[in-house]
C-alpha positions, 0 to 999 in steps of 0.5 A: 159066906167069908165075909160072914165068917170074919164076923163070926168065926164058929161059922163054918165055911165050905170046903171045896170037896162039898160046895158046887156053887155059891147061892144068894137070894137078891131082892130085884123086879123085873124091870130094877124098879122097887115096888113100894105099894100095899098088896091085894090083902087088906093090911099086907104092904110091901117093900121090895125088890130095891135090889139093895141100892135103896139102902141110901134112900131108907128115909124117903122110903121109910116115909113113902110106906108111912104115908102110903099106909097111912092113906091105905087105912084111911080108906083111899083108893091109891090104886085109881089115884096114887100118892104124891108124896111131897119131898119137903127137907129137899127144896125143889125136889118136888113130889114123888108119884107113887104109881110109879112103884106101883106093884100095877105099874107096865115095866120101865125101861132100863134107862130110869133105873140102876141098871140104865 
């Protein structure tokens, strides 16, 4: 909430009388892995628990979702055969398999993550 407030100076910060603690809301799977997939309702897709680390990966994810969509609509089955997304401004980075940020996926170990 400071930092809030150096940018907004008519928001009111808490005083000690009044606050009993400090809350915020964190974006996080279970295992640190974001979960980029569509959803069991049709035209509902997600992006989510990136924890805020995937702020630098924006663009790949942006075009990650686009692509995932796009098949999606088109009448693929991304949960039986998962997207490969090719990492085509990078040479040699390869593809990326999407079951791997499958909202199905079995959780990852710690090791391959933020948190490893």
């Amino acid at each position: 909430v400071y930092r809030a407030a150096l940018r907004m100076p008519t928001l009111p910060l808490p005083d000690s009388a009044n606050t009993q603690g400090v809350v915020a809301c964190y974006d996080v799977s279970d295992d640190w892995t974001p979960i980029y997939d569509g959803s069991a309702l049709p035209g509902y897709y997600m992006a989510i628990g990136t924890s805020g680390n995937q702020f630098k990966n924006c663009g790949v994810a942006g075009r990650l979702m686009r692509e995932l969509i796009t098949a999606r609509e088109a009448g693929q089955d991304l949960d039986a055969h998962p997207l490969q997304l090719a990492l085509e401004r990078v040479p040699g980075c390869g593809t990326i398999d999407t079951a791997a940020f499958s909202r199905l996926r079995t959780s990852h170990s710690s090791a391959n993550n933020v948190m490893g």
